[in-house]
mmCIF file as gemmi writes it, N, C-alpha and C atoms, coordinates in Angstrom:
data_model
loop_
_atom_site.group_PDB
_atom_site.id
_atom_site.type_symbol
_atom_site.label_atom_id
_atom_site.label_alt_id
_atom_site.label_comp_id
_atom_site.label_asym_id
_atom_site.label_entity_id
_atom_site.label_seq_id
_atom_site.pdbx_PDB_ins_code
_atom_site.Cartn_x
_atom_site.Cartn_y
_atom_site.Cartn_z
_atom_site.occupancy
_atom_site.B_iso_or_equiv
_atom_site.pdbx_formal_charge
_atom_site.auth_seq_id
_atom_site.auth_asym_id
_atom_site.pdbx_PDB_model_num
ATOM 1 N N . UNK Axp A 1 ? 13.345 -30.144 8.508 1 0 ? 1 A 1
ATOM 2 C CA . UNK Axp A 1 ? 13.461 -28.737 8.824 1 0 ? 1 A 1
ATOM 3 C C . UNK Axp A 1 ? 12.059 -28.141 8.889 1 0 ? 1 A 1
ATOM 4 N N . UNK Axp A 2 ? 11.961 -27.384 9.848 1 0 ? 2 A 1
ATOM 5 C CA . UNK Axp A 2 ? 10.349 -27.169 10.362 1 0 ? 2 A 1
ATOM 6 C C . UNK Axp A 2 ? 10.109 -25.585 8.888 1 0 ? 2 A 1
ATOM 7 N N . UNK Axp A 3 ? 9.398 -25.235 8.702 1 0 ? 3 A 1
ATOM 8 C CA . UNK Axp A 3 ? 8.869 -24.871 7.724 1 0 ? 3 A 1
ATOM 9 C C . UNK Axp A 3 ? 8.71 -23.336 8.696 1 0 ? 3 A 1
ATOM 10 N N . UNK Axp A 4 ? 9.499 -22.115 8.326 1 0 ? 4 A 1
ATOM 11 C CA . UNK Axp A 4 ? 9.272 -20.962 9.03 1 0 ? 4 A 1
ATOM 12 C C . UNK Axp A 4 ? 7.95 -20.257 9.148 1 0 ? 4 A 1
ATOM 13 N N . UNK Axp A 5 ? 7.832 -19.98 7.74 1 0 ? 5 A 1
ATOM 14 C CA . UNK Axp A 5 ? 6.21 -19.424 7.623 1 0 ? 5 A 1
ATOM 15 C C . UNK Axp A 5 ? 5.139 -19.73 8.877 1 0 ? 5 A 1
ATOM 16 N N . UNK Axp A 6 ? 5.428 -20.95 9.283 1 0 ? 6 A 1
ATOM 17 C CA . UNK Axp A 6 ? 4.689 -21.542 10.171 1 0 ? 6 A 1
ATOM 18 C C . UNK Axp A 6 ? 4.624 -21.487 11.825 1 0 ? 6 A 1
ATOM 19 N N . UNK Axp A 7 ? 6.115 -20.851 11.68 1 0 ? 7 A 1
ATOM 20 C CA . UNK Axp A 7 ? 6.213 -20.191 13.043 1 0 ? 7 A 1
ATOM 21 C C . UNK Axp A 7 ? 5.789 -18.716 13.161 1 0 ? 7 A 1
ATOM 22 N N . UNK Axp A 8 ? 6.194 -17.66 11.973 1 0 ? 8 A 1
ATOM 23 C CA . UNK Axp A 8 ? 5.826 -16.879 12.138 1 0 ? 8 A 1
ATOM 24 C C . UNK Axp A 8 ? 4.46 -15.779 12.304 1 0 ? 8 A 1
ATOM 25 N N . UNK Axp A 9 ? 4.234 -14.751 12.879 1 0 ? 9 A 1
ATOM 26 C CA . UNK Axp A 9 ? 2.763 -14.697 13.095 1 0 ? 9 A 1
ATOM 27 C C . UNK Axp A 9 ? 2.382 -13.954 11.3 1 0 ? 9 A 1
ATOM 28 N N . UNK Axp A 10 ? 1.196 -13.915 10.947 1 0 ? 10 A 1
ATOM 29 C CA . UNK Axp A 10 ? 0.875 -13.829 9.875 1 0 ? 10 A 1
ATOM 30 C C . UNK Axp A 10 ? 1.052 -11.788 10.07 1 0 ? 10 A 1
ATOM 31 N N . UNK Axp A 11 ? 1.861 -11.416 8.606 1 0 ? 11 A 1
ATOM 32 C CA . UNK Axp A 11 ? 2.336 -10.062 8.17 1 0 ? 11 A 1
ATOM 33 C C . UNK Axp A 11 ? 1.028 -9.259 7.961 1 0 ? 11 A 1
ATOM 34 N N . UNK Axp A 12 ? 0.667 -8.117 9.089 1 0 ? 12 A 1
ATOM 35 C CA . UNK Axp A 12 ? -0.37 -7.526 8.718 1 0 ? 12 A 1
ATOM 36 C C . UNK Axp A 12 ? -0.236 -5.613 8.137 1 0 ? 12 A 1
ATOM 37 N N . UNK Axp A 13 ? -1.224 -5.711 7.008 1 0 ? 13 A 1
ATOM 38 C CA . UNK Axp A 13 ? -0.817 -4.297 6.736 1 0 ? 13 A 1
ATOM 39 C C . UNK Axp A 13 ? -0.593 -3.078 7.937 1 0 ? 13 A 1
ATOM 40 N N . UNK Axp A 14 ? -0.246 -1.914 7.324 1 0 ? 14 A 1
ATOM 41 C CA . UNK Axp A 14 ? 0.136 -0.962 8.49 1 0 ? 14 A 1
ATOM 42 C C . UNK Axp A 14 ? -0.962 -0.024 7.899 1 0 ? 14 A 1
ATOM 43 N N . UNK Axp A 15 ? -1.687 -0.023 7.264 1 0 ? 15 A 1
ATOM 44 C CA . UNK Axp A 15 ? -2.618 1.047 6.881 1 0 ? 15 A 1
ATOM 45 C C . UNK Axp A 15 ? -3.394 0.8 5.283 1 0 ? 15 A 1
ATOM 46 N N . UNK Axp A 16 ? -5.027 0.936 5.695 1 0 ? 16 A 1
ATOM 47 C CA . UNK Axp A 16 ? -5.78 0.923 4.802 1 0 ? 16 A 1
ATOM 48 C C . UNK Axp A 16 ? -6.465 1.948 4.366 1 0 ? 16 A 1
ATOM 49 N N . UNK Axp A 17 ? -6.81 1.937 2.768 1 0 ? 17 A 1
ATOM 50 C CA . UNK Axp A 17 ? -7.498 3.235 2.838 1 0 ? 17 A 1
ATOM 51 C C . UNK Axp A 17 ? -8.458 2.931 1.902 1 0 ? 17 A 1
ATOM 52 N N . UNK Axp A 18 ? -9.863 3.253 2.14 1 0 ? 18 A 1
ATOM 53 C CA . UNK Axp A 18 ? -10.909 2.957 1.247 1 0 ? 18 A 1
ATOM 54 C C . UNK Axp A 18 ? -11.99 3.622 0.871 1 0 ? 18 A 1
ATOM 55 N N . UNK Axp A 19 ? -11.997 3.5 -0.282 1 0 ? 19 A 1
ATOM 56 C CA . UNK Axp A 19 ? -13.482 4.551 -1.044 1 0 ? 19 A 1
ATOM 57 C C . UNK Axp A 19 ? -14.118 3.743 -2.042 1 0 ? 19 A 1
ATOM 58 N N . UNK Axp A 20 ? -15.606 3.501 -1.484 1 0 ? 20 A 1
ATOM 59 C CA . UNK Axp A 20 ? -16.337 2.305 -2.054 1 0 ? 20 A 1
ATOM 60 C C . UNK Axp A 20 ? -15.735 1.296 -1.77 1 0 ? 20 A 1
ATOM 61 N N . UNK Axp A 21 ? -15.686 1.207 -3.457 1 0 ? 21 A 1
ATOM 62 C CA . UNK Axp A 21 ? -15.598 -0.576 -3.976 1 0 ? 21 A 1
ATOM 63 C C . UNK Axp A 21 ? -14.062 -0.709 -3.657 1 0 ? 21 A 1
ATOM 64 N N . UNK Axp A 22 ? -13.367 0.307 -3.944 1 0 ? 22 A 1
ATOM 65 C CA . UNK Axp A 22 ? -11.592 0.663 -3.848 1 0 ? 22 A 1
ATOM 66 C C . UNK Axp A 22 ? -11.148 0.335 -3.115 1 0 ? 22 A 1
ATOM 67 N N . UNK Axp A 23 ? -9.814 -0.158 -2.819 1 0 ? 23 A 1
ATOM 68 C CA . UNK Axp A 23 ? -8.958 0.001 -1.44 1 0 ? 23 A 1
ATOM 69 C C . UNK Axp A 23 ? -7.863 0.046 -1.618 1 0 ? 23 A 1
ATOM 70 N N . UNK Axp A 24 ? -6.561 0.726 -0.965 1 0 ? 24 A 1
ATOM 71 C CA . UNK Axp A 24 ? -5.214 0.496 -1.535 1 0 ? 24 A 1
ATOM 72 C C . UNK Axp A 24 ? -4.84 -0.386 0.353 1 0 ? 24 A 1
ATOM 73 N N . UNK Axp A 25 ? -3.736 -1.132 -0.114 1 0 ? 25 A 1
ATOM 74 C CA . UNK Axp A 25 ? -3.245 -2.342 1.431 1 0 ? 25 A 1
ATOM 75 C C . UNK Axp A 25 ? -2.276 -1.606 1.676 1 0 ? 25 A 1
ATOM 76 N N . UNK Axp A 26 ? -1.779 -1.088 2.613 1 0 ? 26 A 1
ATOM 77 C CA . UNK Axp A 26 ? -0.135 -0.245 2.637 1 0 ? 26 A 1
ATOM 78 C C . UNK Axp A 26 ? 0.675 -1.66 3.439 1 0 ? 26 A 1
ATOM 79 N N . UNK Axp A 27 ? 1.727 -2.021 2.883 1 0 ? 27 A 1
ATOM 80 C CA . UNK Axp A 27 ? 2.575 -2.605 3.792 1 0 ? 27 A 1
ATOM 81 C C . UNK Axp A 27 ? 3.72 -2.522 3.95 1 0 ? 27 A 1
ATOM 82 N N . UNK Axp A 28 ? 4.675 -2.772 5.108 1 0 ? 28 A 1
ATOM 83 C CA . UNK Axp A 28 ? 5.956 -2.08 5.515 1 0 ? 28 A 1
ATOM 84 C C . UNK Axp A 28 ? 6.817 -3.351 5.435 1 0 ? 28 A 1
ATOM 85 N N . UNK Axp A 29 ? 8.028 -2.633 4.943 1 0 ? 29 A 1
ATOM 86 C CA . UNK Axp A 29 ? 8.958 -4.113 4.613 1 0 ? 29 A 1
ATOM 87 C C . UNK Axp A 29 ? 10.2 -3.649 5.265 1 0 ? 29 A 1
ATOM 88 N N . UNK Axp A 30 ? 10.576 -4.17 5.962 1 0 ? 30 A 1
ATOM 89 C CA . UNK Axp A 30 ? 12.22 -3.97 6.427 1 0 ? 30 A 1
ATOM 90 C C . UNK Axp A 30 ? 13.278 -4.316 5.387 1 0 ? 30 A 1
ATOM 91 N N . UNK Axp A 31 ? 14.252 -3.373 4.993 1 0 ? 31 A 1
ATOM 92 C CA . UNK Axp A 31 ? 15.372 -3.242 3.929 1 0 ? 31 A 1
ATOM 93 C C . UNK Axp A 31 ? 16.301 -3.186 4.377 1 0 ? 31 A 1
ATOM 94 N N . UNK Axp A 32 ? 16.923 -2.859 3.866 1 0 ? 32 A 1
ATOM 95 C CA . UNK Axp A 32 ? 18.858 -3.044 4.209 1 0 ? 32 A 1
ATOM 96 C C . UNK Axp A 32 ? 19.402 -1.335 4.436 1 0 ? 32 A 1
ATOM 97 N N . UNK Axp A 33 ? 18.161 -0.259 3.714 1 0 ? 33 A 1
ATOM 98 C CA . UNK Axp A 33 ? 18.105 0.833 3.027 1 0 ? 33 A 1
ATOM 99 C C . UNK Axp A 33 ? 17.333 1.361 4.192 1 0 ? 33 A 1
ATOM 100 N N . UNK Axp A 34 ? 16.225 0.87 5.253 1 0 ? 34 A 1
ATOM 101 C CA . UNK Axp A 34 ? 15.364 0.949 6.206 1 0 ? 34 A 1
ATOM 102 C C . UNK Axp A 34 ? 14.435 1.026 5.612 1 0 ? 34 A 1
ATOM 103 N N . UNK Axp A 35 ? 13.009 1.496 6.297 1 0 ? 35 A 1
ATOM 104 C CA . UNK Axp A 35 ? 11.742 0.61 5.908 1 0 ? 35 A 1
ATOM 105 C C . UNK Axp A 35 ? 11.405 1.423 4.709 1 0 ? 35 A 1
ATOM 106 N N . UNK Axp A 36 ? 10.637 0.34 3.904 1 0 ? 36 A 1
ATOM 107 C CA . UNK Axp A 36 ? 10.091 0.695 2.242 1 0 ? 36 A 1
ATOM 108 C C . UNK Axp A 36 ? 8.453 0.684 2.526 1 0 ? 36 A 1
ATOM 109 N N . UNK Axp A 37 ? 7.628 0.699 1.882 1 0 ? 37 A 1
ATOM 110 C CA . UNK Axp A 37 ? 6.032 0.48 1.944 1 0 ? 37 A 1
ATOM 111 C C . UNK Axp A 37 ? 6.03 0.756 0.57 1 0 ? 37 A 1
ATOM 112 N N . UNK Axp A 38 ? 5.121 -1.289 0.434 1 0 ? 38 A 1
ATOM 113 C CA . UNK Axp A 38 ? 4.243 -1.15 -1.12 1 0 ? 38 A 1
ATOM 114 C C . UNK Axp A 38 ? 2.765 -1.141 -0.204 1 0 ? 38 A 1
ATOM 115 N N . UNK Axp A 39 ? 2.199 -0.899 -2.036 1 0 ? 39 A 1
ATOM 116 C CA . UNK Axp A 39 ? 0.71 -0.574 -1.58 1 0 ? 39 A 1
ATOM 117 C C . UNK Axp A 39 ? 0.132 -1.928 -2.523 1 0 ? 39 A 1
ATOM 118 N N . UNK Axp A 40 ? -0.642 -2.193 -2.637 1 0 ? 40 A 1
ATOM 119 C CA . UNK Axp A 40 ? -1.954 -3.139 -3.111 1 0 ? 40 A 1
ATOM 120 C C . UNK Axp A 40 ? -2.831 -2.305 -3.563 1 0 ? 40 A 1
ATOM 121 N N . UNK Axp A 41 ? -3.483 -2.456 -4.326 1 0 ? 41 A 1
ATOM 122 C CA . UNK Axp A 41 ? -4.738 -1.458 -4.633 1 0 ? 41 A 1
ATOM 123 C C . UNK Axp A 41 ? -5.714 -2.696 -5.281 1 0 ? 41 A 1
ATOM 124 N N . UNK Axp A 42 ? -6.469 -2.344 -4.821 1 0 ? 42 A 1
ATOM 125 C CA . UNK Axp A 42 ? -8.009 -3.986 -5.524 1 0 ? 42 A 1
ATOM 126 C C . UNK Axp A 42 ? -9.279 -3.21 -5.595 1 0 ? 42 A 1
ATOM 127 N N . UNK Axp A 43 ? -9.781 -3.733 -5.79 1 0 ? 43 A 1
ATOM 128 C CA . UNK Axp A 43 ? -11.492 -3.977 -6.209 1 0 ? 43 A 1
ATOM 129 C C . UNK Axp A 43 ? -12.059 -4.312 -5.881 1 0 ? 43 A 1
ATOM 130 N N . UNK Axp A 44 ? -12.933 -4.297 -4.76 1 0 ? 44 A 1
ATOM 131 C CA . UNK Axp A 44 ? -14.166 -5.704 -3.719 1 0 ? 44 A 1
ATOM 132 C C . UNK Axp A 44 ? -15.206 -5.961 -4.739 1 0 ? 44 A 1
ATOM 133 N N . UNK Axp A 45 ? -15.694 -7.269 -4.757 1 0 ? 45 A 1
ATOM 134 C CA . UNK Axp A 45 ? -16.725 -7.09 -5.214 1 0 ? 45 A 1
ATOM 135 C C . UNK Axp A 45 ? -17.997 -8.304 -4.342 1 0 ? 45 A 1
ATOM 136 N N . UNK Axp A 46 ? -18.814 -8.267 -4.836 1 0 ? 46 A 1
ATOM 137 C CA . UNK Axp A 46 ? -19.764 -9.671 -4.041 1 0 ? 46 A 1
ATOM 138 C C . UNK Axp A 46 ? -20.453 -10.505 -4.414 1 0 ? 46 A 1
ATOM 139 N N . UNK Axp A 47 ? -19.742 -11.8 -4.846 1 0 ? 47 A 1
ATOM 140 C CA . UNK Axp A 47 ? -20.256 -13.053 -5.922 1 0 ? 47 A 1
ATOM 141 C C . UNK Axp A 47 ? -21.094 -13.552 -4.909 1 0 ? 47 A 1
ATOM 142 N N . UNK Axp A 48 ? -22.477 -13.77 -5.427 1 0 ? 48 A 1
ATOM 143 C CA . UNK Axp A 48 ? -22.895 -14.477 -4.404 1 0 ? 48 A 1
ATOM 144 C C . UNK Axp A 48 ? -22.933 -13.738 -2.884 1 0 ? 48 A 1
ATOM 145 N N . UNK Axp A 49 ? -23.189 -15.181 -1.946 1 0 ? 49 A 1
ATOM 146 C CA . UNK Axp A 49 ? -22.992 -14.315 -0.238 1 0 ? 49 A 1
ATOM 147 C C . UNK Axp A 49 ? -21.203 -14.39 -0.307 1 0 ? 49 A 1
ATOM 148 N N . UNK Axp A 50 ? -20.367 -14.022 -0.746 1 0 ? 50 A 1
ATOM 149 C CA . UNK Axp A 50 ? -18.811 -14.016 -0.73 1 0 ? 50 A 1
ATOM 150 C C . UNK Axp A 50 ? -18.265 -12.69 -1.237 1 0 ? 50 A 1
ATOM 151 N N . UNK Axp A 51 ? -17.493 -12.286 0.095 1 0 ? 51 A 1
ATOM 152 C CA . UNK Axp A 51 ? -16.667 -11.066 -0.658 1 0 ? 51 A 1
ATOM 153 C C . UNK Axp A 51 ? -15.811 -11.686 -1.098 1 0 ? 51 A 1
ATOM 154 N N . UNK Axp A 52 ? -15.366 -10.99 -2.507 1 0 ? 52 A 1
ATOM 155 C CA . UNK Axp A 52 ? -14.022 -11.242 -3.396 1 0 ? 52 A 1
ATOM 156 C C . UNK Axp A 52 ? -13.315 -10.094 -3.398 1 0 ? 52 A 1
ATOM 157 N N . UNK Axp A 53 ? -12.306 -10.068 -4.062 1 0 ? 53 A 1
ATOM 158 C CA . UNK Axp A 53 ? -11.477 -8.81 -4.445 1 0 ? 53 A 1
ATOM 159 C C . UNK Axp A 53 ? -10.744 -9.109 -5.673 1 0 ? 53 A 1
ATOM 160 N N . UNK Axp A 54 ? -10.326 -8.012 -6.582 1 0 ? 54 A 1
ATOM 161 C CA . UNK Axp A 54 ? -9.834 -8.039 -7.967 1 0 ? 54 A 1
ATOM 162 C C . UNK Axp A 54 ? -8.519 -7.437 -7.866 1 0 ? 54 A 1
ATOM 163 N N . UNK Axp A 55 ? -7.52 -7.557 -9.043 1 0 ? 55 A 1
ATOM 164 C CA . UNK Axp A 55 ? -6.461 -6.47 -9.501 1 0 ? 55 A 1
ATOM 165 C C . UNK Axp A 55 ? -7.147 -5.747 -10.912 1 0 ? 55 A 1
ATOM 166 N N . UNK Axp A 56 ? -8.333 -5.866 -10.864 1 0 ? 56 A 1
ATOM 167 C CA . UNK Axp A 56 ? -8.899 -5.609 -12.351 1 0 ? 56 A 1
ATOM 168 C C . UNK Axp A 56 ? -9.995 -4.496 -11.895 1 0 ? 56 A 1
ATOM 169 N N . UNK Axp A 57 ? -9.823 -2.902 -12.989 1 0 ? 57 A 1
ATOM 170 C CA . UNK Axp A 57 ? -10.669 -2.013 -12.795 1 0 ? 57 A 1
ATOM 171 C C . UNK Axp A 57 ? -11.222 -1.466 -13.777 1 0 ? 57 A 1
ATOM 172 N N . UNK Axp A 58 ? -12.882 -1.06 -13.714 1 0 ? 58 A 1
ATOM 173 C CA . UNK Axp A 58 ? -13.121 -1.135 -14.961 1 0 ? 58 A 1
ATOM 174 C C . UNK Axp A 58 ? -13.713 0.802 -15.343 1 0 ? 58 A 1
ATOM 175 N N . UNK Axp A 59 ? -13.823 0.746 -16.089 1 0 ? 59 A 1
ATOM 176 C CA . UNK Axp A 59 ? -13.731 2.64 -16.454 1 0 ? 59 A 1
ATOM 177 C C . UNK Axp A 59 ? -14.449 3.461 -15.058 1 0 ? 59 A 1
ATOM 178 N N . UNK Axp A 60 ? -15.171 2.938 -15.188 1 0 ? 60 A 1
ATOM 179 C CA . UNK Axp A 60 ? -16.028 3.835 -13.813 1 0 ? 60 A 1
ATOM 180 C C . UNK Axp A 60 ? -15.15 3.457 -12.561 1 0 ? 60 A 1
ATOM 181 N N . UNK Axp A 61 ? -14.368 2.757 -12.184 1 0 ? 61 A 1
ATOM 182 C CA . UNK Axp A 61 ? -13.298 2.458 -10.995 1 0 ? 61 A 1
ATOM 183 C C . UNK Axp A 61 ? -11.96 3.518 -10.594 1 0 ? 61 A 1
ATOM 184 N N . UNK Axp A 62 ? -11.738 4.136 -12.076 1 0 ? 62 A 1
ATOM 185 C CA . UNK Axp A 62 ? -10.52 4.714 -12.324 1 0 ? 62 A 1
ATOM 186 C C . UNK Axp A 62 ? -10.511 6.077 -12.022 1 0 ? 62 A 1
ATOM 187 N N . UNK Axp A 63 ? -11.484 6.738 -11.692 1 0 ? 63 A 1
ATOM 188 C CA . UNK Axp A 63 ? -11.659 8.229 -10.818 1 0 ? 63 A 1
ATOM 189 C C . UNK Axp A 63 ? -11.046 7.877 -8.946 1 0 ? 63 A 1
ATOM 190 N N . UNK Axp A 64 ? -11.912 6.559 -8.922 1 0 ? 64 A 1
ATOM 191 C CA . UNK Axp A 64 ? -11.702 6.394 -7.317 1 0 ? 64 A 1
ATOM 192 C C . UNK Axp A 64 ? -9.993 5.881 -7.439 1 0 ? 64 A 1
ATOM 193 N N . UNK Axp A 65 ? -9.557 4.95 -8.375 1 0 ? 65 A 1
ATOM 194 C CA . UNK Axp A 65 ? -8.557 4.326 -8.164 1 0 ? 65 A 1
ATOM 195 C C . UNK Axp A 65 ? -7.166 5.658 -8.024 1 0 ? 65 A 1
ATOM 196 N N . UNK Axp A 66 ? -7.401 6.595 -8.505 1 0 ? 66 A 1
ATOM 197 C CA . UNK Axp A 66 ? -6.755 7.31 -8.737 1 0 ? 66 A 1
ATOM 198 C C . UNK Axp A 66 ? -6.654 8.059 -7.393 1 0 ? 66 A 1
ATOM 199 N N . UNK Axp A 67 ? -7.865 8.409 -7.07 1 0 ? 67 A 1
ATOM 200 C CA . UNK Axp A 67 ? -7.791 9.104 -5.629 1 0 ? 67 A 1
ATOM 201 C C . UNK Axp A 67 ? -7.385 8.328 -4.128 1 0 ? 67 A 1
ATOM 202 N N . UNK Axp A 68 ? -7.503 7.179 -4.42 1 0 ? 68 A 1
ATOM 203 C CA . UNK Axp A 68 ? -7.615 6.169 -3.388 1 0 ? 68 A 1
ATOM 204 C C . UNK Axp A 68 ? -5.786 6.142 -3.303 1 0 ? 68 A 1
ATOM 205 N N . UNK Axp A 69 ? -5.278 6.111 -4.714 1 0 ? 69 A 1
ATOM 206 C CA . UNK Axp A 69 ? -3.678 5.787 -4.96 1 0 ? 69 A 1
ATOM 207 C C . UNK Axp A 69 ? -3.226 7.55 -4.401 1 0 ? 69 A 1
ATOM 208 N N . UNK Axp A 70 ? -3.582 8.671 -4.851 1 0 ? 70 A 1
ATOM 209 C CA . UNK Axp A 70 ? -2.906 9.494 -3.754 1 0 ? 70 A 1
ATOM 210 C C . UNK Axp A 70 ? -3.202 9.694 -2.922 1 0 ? 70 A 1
ATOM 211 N N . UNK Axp A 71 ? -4.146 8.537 -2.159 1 0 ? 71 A 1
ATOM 212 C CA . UNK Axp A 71 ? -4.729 9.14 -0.322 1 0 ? 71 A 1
ATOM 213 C C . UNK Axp A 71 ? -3.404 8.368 0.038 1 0 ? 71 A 1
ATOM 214 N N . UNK Axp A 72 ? -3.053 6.86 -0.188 1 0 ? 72 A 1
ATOM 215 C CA . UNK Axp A 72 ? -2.168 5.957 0.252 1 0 ? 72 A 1
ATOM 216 C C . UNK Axp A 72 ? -0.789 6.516 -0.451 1 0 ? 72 A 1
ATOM 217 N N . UNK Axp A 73 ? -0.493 7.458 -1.351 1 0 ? 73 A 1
ATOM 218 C CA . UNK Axp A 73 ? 0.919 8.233 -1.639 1 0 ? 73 A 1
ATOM 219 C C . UNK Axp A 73 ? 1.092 9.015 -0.554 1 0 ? 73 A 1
ATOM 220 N N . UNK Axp A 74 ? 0.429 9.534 0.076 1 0 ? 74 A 1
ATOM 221 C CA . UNK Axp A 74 ? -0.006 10.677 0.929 1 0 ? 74 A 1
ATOM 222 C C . UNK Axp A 74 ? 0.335 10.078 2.611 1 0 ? 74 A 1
ATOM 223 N N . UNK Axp A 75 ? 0.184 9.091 2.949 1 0 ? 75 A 1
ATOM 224 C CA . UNK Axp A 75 ? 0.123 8.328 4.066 1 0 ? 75 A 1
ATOM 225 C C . UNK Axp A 75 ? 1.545 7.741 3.827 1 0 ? 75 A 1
ATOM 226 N N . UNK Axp A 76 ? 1.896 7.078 2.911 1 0 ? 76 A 1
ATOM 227 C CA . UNK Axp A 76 ? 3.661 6.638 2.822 1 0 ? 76 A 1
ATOM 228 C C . UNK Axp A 76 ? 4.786 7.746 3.101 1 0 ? 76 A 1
ATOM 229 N N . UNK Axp A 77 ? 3.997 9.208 2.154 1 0 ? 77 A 1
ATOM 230 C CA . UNK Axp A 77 ? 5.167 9.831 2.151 1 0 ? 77 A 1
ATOM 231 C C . UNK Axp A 77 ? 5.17 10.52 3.772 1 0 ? 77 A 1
ATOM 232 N N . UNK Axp A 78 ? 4.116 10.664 4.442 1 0 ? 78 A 1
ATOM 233 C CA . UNK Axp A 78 ? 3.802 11.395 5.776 1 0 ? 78 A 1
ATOM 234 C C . UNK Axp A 78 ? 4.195 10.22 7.157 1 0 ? 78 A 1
ATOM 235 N N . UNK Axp A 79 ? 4.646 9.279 6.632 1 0 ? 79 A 1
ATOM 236 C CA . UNK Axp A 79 ? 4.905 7.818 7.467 1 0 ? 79 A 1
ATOM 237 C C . UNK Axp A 79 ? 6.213 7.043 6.85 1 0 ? 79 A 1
ATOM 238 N N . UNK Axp A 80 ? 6.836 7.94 6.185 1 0 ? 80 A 1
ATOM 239 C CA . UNK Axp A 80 ? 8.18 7.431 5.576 1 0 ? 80 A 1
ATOM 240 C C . UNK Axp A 80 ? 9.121 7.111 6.272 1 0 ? 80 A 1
ATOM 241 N N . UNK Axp A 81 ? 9.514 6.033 6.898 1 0 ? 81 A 1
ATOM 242 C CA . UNK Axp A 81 ? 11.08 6.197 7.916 1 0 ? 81 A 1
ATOM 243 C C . UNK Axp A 81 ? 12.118 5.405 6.932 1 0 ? 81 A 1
ATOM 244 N N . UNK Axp A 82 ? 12.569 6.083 6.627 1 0 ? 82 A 1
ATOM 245 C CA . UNK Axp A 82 ? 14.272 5.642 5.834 1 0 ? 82 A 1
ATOM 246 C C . UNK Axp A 82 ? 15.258 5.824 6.461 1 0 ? 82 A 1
ATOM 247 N N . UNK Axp A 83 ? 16.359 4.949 6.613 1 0 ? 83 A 1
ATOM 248 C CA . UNK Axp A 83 ? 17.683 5.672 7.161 1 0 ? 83 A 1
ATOM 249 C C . UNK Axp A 83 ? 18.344 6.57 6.513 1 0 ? 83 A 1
ATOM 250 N N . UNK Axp A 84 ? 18.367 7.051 5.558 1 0 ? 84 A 1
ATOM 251 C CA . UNK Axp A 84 ? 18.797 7.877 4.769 1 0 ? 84 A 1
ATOM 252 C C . UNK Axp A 84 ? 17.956 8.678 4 1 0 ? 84 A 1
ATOM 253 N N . UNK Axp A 85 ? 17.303 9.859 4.827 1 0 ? 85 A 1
ATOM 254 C CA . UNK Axp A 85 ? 16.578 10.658 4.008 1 0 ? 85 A 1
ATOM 255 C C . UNK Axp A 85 ? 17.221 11.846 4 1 0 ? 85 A 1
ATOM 256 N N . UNK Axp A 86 ? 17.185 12.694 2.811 1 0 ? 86 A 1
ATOM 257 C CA . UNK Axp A 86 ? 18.378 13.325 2.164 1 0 ? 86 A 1
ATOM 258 C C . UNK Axp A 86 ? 17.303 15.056 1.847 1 0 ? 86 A 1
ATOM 259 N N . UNK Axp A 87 ? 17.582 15.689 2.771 1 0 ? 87 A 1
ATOM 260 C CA . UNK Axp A 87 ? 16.763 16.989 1.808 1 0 ? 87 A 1
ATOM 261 C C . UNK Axp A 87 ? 17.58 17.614 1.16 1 0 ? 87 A 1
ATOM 262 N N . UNK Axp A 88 ? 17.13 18.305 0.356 1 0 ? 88 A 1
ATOM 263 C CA . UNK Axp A 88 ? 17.98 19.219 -0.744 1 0 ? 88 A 1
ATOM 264 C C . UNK Axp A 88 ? 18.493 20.25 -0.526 1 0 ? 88 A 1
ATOM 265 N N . UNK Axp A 89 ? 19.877 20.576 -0.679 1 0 ? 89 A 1
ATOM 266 C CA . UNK Axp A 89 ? 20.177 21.931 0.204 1 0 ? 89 A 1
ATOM 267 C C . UNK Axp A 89 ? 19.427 23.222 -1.154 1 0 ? 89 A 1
ATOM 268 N N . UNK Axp A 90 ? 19.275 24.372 -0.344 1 0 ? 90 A 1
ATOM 269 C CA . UNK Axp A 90 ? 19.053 25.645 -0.661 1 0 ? 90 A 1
ATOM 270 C C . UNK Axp A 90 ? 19.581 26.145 -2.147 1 0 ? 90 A 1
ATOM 271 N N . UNK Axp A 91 ? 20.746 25.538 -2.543 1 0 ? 91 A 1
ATOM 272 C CA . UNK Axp A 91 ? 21.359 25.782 -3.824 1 0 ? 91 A 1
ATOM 273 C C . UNK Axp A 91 ? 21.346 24.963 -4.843 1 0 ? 91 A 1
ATOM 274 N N . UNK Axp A 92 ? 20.384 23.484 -4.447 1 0 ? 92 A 1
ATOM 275 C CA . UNK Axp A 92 ? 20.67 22.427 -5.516 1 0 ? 92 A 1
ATOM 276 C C . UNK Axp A 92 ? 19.525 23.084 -6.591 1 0 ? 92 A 1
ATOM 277 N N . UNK Axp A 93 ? 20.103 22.544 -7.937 1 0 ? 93 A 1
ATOM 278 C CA . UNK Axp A 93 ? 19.47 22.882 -8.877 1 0 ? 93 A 1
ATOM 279 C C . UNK Axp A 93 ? 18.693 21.567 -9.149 1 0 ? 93 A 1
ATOM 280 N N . UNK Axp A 94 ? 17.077 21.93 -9.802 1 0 ? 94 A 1
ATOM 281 C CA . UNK Axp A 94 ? 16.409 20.454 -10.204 1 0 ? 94 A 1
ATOM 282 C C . UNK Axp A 94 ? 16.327 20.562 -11.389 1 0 ? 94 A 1
């Protein structure tokens, strides 16, 4: 049995967003619910002549990480397609 992965073309994000060292990956997933988007959020850094990237941030990271995470909240919720999006009528109580 031929191995699918191998046919298919490689899954590329739908939107990046970056400040500095920061970046969050946006990617779109087809559901049963219609489309979802996770994000990635990393760290570049440069060992040597090699870019790397981390899931690890260290105190001075966490101003950007924070802003970087509502630029890419900001882009999901403004690029949201669900089949079922539901606004709130006029009388619901929260």
């Amino acid at each position: 049995m031929a191995n699918q992965t191998a046919k298919s073309p490689a899954k590329r994000p739908v939107h990046e967003v970056r400040m500095g060292r920061i970046k969050a990956i946006i990617w779109e997933n087809e559901t049963r619910e219609g489309i979802r988007h996770n994000v990635s959020l990393t760290r570049i850094y440069k060992d040597g002549e090699t870019w790397k990237d981390s899931s690890s941030f260290g105190r001075d990271d966490l101003p950007l990480v924070a802003k970087v995470a509502d630029l890419a909240h900001t882009w999901v919720y403004d690029n949201g397609k669900t089949t079922a999006q539901v606004e709130p009528s006029a009388n619901s109580e929260f």
